[in-house]
PARO-971521 format. One record per residue (C-alpha): y, x, z. Coordinates in steps of 0.5 Angstrom, whole numbers, plus 2048, in hexadecimal, padded with zeros to 3 digits. Each point is the difference from the previous one (the first is absolute). Example, Ala and Ser with C-alpha at 12.3 -4.5 7.8 and 13.67 -1.06 7.14 Angstrom:
2
<site py="7F7" px="819" pz="810"/>
<site py="807" px="802" pz="7FE"/>
***
This chain:
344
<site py="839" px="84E" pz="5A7"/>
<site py="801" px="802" pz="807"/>
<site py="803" px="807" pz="802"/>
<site py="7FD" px="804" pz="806"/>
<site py="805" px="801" pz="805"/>
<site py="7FC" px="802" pz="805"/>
<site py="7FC" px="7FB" pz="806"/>
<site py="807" px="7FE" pz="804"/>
<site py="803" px="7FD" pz="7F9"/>
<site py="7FA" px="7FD" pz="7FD"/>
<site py="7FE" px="7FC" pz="806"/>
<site py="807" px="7FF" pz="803"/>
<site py="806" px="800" pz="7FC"/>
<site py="7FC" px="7FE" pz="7FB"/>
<site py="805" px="801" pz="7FB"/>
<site py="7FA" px="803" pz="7FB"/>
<site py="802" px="7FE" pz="7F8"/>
<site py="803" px="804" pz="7FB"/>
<site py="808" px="7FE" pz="800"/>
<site py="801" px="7FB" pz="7F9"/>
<site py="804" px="7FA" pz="7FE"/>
<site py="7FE" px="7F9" pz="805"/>
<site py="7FE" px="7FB" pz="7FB"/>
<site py="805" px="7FB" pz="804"/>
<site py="7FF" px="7F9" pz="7FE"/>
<site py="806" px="7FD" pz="7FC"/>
<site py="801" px="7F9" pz="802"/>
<site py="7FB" px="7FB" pz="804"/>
<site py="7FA" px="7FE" pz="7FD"/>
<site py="7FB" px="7FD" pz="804"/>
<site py="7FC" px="804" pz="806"/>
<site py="7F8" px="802" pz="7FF"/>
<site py="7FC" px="7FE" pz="806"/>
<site py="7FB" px="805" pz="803"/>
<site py="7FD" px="803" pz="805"/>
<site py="7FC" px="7FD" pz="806"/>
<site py="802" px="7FE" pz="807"/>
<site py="7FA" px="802" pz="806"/>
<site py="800" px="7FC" pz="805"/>
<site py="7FC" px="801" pz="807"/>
<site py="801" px="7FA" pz="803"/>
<site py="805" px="7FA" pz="801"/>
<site py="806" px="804" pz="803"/>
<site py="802" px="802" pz="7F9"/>
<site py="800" px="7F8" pz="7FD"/>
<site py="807" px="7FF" pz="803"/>
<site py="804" px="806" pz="7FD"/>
<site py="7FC" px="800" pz="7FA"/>
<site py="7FF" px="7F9" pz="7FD"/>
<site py="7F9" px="7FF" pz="7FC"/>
<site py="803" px="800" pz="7FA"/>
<site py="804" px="807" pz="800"/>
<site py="800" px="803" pz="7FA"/>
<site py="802" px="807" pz="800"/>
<site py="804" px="801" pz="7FA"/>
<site py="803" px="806" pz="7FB"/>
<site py="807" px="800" pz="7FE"/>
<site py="801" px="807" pz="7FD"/>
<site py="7FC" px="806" pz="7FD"/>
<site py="800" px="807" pz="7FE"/>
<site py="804" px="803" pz="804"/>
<site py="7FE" px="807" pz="804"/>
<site py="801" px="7FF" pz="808"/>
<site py="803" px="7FA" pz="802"/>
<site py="803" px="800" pz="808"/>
<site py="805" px="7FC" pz="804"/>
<site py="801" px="7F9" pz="7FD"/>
<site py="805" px="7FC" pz="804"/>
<site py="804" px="7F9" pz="7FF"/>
<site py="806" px="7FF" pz="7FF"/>
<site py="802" px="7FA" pz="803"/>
<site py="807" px="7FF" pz="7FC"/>
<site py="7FE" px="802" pz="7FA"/>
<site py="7F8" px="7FD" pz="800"/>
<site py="7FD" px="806" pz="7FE"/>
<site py="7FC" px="805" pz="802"/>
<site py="802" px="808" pz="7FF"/>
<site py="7F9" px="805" pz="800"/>
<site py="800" px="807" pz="7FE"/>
<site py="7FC" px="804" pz="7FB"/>
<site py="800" px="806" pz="804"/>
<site py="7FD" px="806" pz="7FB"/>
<site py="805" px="7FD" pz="7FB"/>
<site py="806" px="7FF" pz="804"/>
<site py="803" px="7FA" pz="7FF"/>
<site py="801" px="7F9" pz="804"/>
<site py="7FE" px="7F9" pz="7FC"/>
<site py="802" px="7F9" pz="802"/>
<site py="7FB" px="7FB" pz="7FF"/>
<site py="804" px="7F9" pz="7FF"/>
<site py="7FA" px="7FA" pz="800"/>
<site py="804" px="7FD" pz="7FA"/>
<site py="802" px="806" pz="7FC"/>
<site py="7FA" px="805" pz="801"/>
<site py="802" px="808" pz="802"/>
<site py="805" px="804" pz="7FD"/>
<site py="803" px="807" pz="803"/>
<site py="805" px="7FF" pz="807"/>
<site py="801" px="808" pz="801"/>
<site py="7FE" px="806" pz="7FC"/>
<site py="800" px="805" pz="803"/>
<site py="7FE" px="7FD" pz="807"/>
<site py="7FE" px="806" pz="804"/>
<site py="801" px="807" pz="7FC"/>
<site py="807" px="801" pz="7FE"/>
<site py="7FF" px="808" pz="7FF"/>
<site py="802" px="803" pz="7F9"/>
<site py="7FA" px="804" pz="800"/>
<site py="7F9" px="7FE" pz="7FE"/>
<site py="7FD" px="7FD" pz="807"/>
<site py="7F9" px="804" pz="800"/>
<site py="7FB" px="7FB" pz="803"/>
<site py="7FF" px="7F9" pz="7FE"/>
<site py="803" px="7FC" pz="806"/>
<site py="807" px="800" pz="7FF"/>
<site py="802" px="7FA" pz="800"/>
<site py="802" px="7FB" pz="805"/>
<site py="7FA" px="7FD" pz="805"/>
<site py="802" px="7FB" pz="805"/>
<site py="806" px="7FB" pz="800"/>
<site py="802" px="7FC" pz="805"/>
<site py="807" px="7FB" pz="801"/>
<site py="805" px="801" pz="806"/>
<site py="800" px="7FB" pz="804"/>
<site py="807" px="7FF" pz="802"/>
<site py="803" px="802" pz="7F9"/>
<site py="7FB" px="7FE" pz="7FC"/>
<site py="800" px="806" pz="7FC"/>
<site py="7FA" px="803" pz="7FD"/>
<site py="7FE" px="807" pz="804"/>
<site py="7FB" px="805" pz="7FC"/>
<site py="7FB" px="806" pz="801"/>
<site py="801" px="804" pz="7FB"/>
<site py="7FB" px="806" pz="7FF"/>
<site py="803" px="805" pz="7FC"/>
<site py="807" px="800" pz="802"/>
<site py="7FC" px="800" pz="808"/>
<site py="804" px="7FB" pz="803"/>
<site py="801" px="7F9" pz="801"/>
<site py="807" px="7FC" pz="7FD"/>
<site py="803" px="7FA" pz="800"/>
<site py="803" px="7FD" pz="7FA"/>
<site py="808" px="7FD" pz="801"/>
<site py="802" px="7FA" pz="7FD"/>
<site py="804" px="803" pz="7FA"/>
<site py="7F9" px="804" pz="7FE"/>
<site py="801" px="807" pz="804"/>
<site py="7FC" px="803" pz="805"/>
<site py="800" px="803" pz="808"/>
<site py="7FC" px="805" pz="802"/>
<site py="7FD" px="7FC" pz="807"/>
<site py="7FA" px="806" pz="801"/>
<site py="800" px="807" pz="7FD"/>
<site py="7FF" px="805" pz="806"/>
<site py="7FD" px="800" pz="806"/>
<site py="803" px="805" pz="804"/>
<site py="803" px="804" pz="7FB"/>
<site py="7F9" px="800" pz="7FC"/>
<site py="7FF" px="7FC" pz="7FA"/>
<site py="7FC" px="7FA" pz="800"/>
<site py="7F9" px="800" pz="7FC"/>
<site py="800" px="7FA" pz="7FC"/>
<site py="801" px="7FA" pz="804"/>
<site py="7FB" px="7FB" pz="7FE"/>
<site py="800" px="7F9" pz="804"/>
<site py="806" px="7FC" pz="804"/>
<site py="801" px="7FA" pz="804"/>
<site py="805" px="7FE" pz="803"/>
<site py="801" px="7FD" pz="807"/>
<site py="804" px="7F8" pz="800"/>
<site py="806" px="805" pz="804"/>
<site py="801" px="805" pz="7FA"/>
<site py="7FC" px="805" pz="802"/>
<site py="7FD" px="804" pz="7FB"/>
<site py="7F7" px="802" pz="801"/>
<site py="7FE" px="806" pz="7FB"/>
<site py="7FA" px="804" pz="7FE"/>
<site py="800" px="806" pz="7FD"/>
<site py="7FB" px="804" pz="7FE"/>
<site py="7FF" px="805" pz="7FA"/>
<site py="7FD" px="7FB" pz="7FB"/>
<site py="806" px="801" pz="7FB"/>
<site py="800" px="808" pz="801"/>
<site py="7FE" px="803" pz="7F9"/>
<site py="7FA" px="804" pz="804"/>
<site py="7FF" px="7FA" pz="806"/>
<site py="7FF" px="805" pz="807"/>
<site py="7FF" px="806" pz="7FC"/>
<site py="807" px="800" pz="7FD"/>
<site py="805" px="805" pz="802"/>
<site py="806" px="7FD" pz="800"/>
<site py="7FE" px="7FB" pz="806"/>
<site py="804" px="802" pz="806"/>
<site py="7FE" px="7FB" pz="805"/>
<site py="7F8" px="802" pz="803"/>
<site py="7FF" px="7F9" pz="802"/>
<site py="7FF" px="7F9" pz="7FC"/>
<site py="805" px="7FC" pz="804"/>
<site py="801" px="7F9" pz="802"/>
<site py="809" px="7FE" pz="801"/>
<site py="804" px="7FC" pz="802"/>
<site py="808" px="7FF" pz="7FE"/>
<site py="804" px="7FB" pz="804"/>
<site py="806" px="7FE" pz="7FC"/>
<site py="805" px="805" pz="801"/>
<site py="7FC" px="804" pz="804"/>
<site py="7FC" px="807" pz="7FF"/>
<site py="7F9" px="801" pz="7FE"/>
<site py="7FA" px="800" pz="805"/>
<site py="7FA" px="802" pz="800"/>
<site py="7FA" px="7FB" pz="802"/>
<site py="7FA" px="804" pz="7FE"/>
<site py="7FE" px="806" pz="7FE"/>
<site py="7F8" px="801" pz="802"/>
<site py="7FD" px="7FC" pz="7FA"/>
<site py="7FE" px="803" pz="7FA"/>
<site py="803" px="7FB" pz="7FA"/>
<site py="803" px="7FB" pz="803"/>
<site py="801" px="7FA" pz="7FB"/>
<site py="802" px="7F8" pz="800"/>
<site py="803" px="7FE" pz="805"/>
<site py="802" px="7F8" pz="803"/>
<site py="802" px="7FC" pz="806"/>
<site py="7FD" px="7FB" pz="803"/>
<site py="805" px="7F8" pz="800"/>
<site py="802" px="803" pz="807"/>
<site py="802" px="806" pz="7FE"/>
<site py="7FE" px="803" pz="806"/>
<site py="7F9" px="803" pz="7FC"/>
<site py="800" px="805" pz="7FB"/>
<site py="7FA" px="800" pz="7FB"/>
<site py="7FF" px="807" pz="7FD"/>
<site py="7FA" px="803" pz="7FC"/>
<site py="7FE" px="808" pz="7FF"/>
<site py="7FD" px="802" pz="7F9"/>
<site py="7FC" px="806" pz="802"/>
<site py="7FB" px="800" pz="7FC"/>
<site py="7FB" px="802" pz="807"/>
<site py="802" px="7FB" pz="804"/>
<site py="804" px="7FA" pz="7FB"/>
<site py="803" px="7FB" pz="806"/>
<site py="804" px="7FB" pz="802"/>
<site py="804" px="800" pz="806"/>
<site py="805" px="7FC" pz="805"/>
<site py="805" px="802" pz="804"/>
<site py="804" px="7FC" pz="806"/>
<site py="808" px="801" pz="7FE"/>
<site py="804" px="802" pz="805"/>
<site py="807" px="7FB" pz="801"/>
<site py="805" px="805" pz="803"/>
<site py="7FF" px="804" pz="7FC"/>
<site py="7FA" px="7FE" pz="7F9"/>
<site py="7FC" px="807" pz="802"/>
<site py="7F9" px="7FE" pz="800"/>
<site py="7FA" px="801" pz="805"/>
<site py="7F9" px="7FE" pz="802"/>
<site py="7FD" px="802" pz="7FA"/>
<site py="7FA" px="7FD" pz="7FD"/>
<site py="7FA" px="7FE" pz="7FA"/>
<site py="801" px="7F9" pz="7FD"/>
<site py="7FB" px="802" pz="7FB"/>
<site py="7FB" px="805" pz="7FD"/>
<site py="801" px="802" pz="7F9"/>
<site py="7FA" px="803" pz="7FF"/>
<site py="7FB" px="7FB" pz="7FF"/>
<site py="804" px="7FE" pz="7FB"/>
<site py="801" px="805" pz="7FC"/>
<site py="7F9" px="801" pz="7FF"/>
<site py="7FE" px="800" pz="7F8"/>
<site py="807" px="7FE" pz="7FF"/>
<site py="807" px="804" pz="7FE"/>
<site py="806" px="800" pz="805"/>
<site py="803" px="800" pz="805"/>
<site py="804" px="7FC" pz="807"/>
<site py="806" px="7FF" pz="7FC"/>
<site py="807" px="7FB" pz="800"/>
<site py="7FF" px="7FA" pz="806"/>
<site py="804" px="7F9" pz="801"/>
<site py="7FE" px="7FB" pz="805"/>
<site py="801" px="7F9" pz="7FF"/>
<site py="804" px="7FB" pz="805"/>
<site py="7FA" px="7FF" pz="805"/>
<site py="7FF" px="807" pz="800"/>
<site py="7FA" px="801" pz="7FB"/>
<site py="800" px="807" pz="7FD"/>
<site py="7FF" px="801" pz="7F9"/>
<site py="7FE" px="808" pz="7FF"/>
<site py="7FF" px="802" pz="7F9"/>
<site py="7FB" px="805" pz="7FF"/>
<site py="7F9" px="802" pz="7FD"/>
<site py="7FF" px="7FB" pz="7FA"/>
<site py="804" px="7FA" pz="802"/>
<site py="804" px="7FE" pz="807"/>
<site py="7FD" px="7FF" pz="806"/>
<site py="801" px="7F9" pz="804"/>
<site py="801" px="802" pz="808"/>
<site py="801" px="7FB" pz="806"/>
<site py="805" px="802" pz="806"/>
<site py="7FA" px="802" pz="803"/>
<site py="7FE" px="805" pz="7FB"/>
<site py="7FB" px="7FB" pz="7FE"/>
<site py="7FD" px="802" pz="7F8"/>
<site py="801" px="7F9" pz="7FC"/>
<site py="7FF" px="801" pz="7F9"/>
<site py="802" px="805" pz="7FA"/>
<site py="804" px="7FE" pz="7FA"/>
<site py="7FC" px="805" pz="7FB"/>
<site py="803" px="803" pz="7FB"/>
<site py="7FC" px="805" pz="7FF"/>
<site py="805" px="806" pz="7FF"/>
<site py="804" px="803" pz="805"/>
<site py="805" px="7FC" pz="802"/>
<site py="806" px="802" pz="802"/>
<site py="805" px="7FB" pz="803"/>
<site py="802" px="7F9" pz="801"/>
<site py="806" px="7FC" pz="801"/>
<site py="801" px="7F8" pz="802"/>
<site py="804" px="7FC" pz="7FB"/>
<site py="802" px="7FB" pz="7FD"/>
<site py="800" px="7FA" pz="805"/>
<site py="7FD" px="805" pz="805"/>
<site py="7F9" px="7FE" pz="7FF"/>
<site py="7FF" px="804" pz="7F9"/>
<site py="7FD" px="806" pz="801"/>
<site py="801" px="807" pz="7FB"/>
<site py="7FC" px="804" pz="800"/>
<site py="801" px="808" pz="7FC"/>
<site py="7F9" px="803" pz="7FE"/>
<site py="801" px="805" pz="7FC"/>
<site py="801" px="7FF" pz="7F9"/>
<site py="802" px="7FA" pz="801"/>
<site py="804" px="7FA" pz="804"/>
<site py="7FC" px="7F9" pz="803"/>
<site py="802" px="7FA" pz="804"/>
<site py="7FC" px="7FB" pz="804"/>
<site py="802" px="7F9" pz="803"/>
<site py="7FF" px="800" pz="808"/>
<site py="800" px="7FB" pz="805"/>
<site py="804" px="804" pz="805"/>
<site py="807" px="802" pz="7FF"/>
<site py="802" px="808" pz="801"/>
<site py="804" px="802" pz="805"/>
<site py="808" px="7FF" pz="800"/>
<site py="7FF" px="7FA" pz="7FC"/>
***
């Protein structure tokens, strides 16, 4: 079922099944109840209640990324990256398709298998929804009558790889990754213009910085509460890692970089790779990854694991902000928390 695109694609991108029509659910029907949730002390109890239950929500889909809530709408958008479209998922009326295509606009038949739309996020200040495009390699933001500006596209007159991950800082200011994951061919393609995977920063109005450009394949991304932390995790496959980054007032460039947590441990006997990232108010880091969504205290402390078993892709708080969504490949998830997500 799954291609061989080569090692970078398969653990990082992992945008692995053959394009085809999602099997979206059409209309709320009551979730299943899966998964376990692994304790390793009484830290966890507080975030996640004894009696959490991970549930399903929708299936049959081919690779699913960067679910976001909608707080007007009481919604969450997710994209189905190989298969080029953002659905919304509504708790009364199920899922239905949002945006088609999401992330190749092309006319020509797009090569690779990861075309679409990755992540999604919401301007603060406007509200509008901003997003990572892999195909057309570039991030957009979607106006009010349904058009869409160009954000990010080059970087000093190259073109982006395919941005994959976005954040943005409670000023406006717009955080992105951009490794090679939506390229046809990934680090070997020949159209890549840029030699490095970048991490970016976009004020409102202003020009296009890079942040970092000595990771291999930088992915998720998130704020601490405080928004003076920034929560970065690294897909390489040798070295799978997340890391933290102190934000610069004056000018949001980032310093003193440093290891919040060892990947590697947990990709033992499991598929995936550090993927998306989200914090909730007390600053607790929920880091998709191998087989599930790892639980870290501030102090890089390792509570417990959401399992679910595949590689997991993202996540998004929801709802009243103690919801949590969960994106693991084929399919879409939720969980009822104690905490409340960050900007709730």
């Amino acid at each position: 079922m799954k291609q061989d695109l080569g090692p970078w694609l398969v653990i990082a991108a992992l945008a692995l099944f053959p394009v085809g029509p999602a099997i979206a659910a059409e209309g709320a029907s009551e979730p299943a109840a899966l998964g376990r949730i692994v304790r390793l002390g009484t830290r966890l109890d507080g975030i996640v209640g004894a009696d959490a239950k991970l549930e399903k929500l929708a299936d049959g889909y081919a690779w699913l990324e960067g679910p976001v809530w909608l707080r007007r709408e009481g919604a969450l958008l997710f994209s189905d990256v190989p298969n080029n479209v953002i659905h919304r998922y509504h708790p009364e009326s199920g899922v239905s398709v949002f945006m088609q295509p999401s992330g190749y606009t092309g006319t020509a038949p797009f090569t690779g298998s990861a075309p679409g739309s990755n992540g999604l996020a919401i301007d603060p200040i406007s509200g509008r929804l901003v997003i990572c495009q892999h195909g057309d390699r570039r991030v957009v933001r979607m106006e009010t009558d349904g058009s869409k500006t160009i954000l990010a596209e080059r970087y000093e007159g190259k073109r982006l790889n395919s941005p994959n991950d976005a954040v943005f800082r409670a000023n406006g200011d717009l955080y992105f990754t951009d490794p090679p994951f939506g390229l046809p061919q990934g680090f070997k393609d020949p159209g890549k213009e840029l030699p490095m995977s970048g991490v970016y920063r976009l004020p409102p109005g202003g020009e296009l910085t890079l942040l970092v450009q000595d990771l291999t394949a930088p992915n998720g991304l998130a704020f601490s509460p405080d928004g003076k932390t920034l929560y970065l995790s690294d897909s390489d496959p040798d070295r799978p890692a997340w890391y933290y980054f102190e934000v610069r007032e004056d000018d949001g460039g980032l310093e003193n970089r440093r290891l919040f947590a060892d990947a590697l441990p947990f990709a033992a006997g499991r598929k995936g790779a550090p993927d998306g990232i989200k914090v909730d108010r007390e600053g607790y880091v929920f880091a998709a990854g191998p087989g599930g969504v790892y639980i870290f205290a501030p102090d890089g402390e390792h509570l417990g694991t959401i399992e679910t078993g595949v590689p997991t892709a993202n996540l998004a708080f929801g709802n009243d902000g103690s919801m949590l969504y969960i994106t693991a490949e084929t399919t879409l998830y939720r969980i009822s928390l104690l905490t409340v997500g960050a900007g709730f």
